[in-house]
C-alpha positions in Angstrom: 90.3 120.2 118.6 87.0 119.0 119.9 83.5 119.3 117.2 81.6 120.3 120.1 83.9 123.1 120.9 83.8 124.6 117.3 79.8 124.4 117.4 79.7 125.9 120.7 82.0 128.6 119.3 79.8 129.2 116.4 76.5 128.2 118.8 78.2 131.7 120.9 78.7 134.2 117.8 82.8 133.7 117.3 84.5 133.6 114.5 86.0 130.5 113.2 89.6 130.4 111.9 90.3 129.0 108.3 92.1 126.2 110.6 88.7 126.0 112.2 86.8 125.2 109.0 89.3 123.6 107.2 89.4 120.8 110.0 85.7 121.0 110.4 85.0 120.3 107.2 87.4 117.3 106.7 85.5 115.5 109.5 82.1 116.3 107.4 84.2 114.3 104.2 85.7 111.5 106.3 82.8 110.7 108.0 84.3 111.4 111.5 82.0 114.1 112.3 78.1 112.4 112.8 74.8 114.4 111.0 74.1 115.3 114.5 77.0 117.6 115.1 76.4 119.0 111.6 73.0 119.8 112.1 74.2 121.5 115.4 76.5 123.3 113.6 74.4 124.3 110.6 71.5 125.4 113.2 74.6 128.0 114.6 74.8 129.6 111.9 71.4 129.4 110.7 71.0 131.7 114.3 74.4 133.8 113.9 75.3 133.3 110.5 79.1 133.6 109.4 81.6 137.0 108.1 82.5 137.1 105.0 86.1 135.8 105.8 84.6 132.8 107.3 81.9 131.8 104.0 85.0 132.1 101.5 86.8 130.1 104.0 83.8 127.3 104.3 83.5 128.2 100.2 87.4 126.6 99.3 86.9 123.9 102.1 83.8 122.2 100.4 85.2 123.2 97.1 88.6 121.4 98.2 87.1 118.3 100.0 86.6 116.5 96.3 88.3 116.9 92.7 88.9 120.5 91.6 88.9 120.2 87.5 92.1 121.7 86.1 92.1 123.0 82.7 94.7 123.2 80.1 92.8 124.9 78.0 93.8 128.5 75.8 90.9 129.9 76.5 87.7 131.5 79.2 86.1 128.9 81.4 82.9 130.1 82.3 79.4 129.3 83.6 76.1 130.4 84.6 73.8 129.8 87.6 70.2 129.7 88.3 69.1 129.6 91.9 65.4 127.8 90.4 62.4 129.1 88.9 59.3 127.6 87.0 59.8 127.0 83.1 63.3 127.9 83.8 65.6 126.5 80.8 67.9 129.5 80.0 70.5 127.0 80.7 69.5 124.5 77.1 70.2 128.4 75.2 72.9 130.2 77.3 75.6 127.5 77.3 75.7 126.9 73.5 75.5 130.4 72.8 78.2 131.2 75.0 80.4 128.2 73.2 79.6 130.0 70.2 81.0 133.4 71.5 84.2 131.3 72.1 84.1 130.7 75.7 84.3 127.8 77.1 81.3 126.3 79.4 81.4 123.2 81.7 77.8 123.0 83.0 77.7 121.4 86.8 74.0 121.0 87.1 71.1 119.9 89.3 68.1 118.3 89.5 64.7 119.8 90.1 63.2 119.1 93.7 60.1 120.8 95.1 58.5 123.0 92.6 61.3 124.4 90.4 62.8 122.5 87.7 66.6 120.8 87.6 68.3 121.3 84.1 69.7 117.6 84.6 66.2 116.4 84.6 65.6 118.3 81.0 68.4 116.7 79.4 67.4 113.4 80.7 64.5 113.8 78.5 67.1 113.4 75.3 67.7 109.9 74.5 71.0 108.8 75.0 72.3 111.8 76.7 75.0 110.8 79.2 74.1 113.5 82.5 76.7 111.4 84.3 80.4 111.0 82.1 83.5 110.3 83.6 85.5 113.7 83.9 87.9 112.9 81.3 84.9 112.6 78.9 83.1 115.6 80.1 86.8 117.6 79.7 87.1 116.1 76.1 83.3 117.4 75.1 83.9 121.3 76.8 87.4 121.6 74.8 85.8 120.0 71.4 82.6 121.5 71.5 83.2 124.9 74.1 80.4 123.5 76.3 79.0 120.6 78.1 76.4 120.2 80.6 76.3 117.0 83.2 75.5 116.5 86.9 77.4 116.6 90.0 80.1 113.9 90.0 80.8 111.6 93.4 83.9 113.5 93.8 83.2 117.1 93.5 82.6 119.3 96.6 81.9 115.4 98.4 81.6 117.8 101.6 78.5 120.0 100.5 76.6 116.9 99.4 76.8 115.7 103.4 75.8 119.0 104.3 73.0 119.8 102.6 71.3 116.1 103.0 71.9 117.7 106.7 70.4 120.6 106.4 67.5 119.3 104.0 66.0 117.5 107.2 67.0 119.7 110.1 65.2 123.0 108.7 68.4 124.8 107.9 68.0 124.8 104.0 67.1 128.5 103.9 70.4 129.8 105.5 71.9 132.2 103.0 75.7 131.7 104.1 75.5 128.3 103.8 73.6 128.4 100.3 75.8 130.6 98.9 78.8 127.9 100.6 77.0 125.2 98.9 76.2 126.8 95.3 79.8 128.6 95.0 82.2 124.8 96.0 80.4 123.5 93.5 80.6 126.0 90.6 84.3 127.0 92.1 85.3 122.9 91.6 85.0 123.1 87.7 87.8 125.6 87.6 86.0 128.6 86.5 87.3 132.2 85.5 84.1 134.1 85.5 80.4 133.1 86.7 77.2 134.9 86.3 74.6 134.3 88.4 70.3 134.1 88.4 68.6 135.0 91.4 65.4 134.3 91.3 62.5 136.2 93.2 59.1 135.8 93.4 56.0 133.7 94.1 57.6 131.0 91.7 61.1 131.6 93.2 62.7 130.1 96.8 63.2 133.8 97.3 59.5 135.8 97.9 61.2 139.4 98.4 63.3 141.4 96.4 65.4 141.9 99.8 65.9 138.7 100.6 66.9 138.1 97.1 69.6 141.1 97.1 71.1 139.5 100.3 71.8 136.1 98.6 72.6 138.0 95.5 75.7 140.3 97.5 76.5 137.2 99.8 77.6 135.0 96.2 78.8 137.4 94.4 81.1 139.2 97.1 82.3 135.4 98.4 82.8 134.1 94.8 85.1 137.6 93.9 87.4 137.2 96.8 87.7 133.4 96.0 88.5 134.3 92.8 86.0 133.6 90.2 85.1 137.1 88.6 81.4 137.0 89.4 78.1 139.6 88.8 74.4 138.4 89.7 71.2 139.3 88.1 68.4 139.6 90.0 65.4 138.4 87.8 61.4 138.1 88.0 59.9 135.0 88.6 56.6 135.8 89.4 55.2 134.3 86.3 56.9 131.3 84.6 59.5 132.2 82.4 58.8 129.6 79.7 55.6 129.5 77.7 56.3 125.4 78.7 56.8 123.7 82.0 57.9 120.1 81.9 61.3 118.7 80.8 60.3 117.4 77.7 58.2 120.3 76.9 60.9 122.6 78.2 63.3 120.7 75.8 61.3 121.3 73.0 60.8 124.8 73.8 64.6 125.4 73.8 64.7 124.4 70.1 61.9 126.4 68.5 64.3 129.1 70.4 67.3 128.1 69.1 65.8 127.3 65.5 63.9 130.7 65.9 60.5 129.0 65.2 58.9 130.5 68.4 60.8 133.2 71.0 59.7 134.3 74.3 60.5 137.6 74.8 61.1 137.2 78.6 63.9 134.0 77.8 65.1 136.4 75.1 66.1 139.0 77.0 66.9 136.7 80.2 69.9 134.7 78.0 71.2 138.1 76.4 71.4 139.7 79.9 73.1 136.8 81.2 75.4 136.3 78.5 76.4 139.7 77.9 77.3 140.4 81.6 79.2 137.4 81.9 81.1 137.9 78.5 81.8 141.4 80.0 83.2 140.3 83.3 85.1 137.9 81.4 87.0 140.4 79.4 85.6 138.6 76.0 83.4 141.4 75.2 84.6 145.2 76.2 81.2 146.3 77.6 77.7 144.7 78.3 75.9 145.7 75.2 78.6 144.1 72.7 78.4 141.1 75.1 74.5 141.1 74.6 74.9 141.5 70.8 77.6 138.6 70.7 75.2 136.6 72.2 71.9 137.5 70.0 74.1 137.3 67.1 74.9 134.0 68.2 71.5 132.6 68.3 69.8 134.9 64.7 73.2 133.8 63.2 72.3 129.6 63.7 75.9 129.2 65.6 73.9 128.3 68.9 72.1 125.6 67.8 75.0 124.1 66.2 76.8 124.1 69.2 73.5 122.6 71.3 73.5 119.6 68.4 77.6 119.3 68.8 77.1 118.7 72.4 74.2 116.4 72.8 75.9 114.2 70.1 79.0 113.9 71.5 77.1 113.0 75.0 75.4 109.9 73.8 72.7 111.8 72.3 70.6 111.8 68.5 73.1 112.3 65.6 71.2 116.0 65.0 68.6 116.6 67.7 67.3 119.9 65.9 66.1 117.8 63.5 64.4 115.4 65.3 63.2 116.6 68.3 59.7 116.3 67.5 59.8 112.5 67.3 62.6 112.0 69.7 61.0 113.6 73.0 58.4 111.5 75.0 55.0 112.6 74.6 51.9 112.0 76.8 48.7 110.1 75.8 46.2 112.9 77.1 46.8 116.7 75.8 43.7 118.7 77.0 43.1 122.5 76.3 41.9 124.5 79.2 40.2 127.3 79.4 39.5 129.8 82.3 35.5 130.6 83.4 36.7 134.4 83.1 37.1 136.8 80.6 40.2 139.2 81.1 43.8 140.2 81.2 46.0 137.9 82.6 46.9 140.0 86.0 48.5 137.6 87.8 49.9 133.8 87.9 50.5 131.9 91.0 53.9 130.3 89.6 54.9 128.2 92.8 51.2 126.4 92.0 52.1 125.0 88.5 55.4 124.0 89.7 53.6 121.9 92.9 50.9 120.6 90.0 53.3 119.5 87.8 55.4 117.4 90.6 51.6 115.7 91.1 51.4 115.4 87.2 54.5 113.6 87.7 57.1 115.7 86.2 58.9 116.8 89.5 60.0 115.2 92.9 58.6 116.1 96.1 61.6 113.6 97.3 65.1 113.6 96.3 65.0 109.5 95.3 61.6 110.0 93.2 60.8 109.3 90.1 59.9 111.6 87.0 57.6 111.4 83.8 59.7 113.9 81.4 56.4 113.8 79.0 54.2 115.3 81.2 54.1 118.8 82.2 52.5 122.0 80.5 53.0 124.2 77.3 51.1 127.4 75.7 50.9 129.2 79.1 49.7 132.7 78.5 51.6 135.2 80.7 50.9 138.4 82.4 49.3 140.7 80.2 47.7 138.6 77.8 44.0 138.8 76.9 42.0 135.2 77.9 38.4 135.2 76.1 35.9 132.0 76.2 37.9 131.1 72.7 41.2 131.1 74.2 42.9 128.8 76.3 45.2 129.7 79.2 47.2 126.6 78.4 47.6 122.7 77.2 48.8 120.4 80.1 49.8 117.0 78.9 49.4 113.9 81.3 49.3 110.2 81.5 46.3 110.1 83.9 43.1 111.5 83.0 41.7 112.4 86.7 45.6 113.6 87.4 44.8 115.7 84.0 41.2 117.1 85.6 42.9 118.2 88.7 45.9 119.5 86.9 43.7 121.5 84.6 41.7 123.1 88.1 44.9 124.3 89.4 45.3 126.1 86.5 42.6 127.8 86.6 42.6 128.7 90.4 46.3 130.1 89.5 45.7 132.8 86.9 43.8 135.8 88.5 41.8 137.7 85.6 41.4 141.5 85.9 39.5 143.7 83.9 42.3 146.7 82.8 45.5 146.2 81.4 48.1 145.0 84.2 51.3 147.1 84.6 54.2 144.9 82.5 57.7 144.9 83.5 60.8 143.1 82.0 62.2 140.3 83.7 65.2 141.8 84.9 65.1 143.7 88.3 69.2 144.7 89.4 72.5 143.7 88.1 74.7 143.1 91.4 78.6 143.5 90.6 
């Protein structure tokens, strides 16, 4: 078989056989196969996209060209995924909580690049925590604890790494077969039962239309069922930040005045509860959604979350009891300014994608995969839609290392919240449930 027949097969609108792919992709993990017969291929289908039949089939080639984790474990091995947002760290919440429920969760997750956040950078706020463990370790800490979240390991899904440093550079990242080929090999190599994913949509989201965001939603959730991995998708708003806190320190923080109950966002409340509840139902762990929601608001009024969050980040490398000293643990920036809008009025709108850029050119995101990140800097008591703003209160702290980064920061803020005079209509922050 010859690559440049296979593109020019996929170039014309055929089908690929599983024989197809399977060799295909083995060239991709060998090496065999150069980035400039993958970007040919990836522009294919970026122009005729693939059948169903032939994304499960790309789906258990990337997921079989590394390690696929086995588990011996009596028990639900489960996860969640977020395609990206702004102020996005259901993750810290969900994965304990579900532990708690008596599930078990190994975590595969990314770092932030562009303007949404990575839950890998987050954790790398925390001292000591170990994002990358060997897979014996991170197998110990899921069947000790019930959950454990660490990055992408060298040998898992090898294949989809190739591809999308590809696809990155050749204008082929928005494909929606070959994201939901590169999320799904991924998630499907840490041997899960049941997955419940986050699609995001909105001006804060990767995904500006609710259709768009349907398409990706079906495309997952139909490949990740007939690979089988029980799987339902959320479609959920992200046209305002979901976190009263951007910034992985801030967002940190954030996730234990949730998990000690100090200070709840509604939106994150109702956000983990969907999420939870829907997955503990297609797991068979609850018998319907709302006892899955309970299980999982029980689990977070009822302390058991928290404990689990501390169990894990100690047995990673992390503080003896983080909920305890959080506070003093997380780094903090030398400027904290509070800024306040020129307007009076309701909160109508917030240009999401626009903190997330600002905060990459505070220095708390990447516009490059290899750059660097301040985890101190970032943003926290950010009114959302709805609220009133008058002369007295501010639309939000940002905290920065850099005063002038701090002044420019601070007129982005302003320039993304949109006053009007009346009340805005409110929605919550889930839009469909996808099964």
């Amino acid at each position: 078989m010859l690559t440049k027949e296979l593109i020019e097969r996929k170039r014309n609108g055929f089908q690929l056989s599983r024989d197809e792919i399977d060799w295909f992709v083995k060239g991709i993990t060998s090496g065999e196969i150069g980035d400039d017969q993958i970007g040919a291929f990836a522009m294919a289908v970026f122009f005729n996209g693939m059948d169903n039949s032939e994304k499960v089939s790309f789906t258990e080639a990337m997921r079989d060209s590394g390690e696929v984790i086995e588990w011996d474990l009596n028990g639900l091995i489960v996860d969640k995924h977020s395609t990206g947002g702004v102020g996005d760290n259901v993750s810290l919440m969900l994965a304990p909580a579900l532990a708690a429920c008596g599930v078990f969760v190994p975590m595969i997750s990314g770092r932030g690049l562009g303007h949404t956040g990575g839950t890998l950078d987050k954790f790398d706020a925390i001292p000591g925590y170990n994002t990358s463990p060997t897979i014996q370790k991170f197998k110990k800490v899921v069947a000790e604890v019930g959950c454990a979240i660490i990055g992408q390991t060298n040998d898992m899904a090898p294949a989809d790494k190739k591809l999308y440093s590809v696809r990155d550079v050749t204008a082929t990242v928005e494909s929606i077969d070959l994201i939901t080929s590169s999320i799904l090999s991924k998630k499907l190599a840490a041997g899960l039962n049941s997955l419940v994913l986050d699609v995001k949509v909105g001006n804060g989201a990767f995904m500006q239309n609710h259709q768009d965001a349907r398409e990706l939603a079906q495309s997952l959730v139909r490949v990740a069922n007939d690979a089988g991995c029980k799987t339902v998708a959320l479609i959920t708003d992200m046209s305002e930040p979901l976190c009263s806190s951007v910034g992985n320190a801030l967002e940190v923080s954030a996730a234990m005045d949730f998990l000690l109950g100090k200070e709840v966002d509604n939106r994150l409340w109702e956000v983990n509860c969907s999420l939870g509840g829907q997955l503990l139902e297609q797991s068979g762990k609850a018998d319907s959604f709302s006892e899955g929601y309970q299980m999982i608001s029980d689990a977070f009024e009822k302390g058991q979350a928290v404990k689990k969050f501390d169990e894990m980040v100690r047995s990673l490398g992390g503080p003896e009891q983080f909920s305890s000293s959080y506070t003093s643990d997380l780094p903090k920036a030398k400027f904290i300014e509070e800024i306040y809008h020129e307007k009076c009025g309701f909160v109508g709108s917030v240009d999401t994608k626009l903190l997330g850029t600002t905060l990459v050119k505070l220095g708390g995101g990447r516009a490059r995969s290899k750059d660097l990140i301040d985890y101190s800097v970032g943003f926290d008591w950010l009114l959302g839609i709805g609220n009133y703003v008058s002369k007295d209160q501010p639309i939000c702290r940002i905290h920065g290392n850099d005063v002038e980064m701090v002044k420019m920061a601070g007129n982005n803020v302003r320039t993304a919240y949109e006053l009007v005079k009346d009340v805005p209509s409110l929605s919550g922050p889930i839009i469909e449930t996808v099964k």
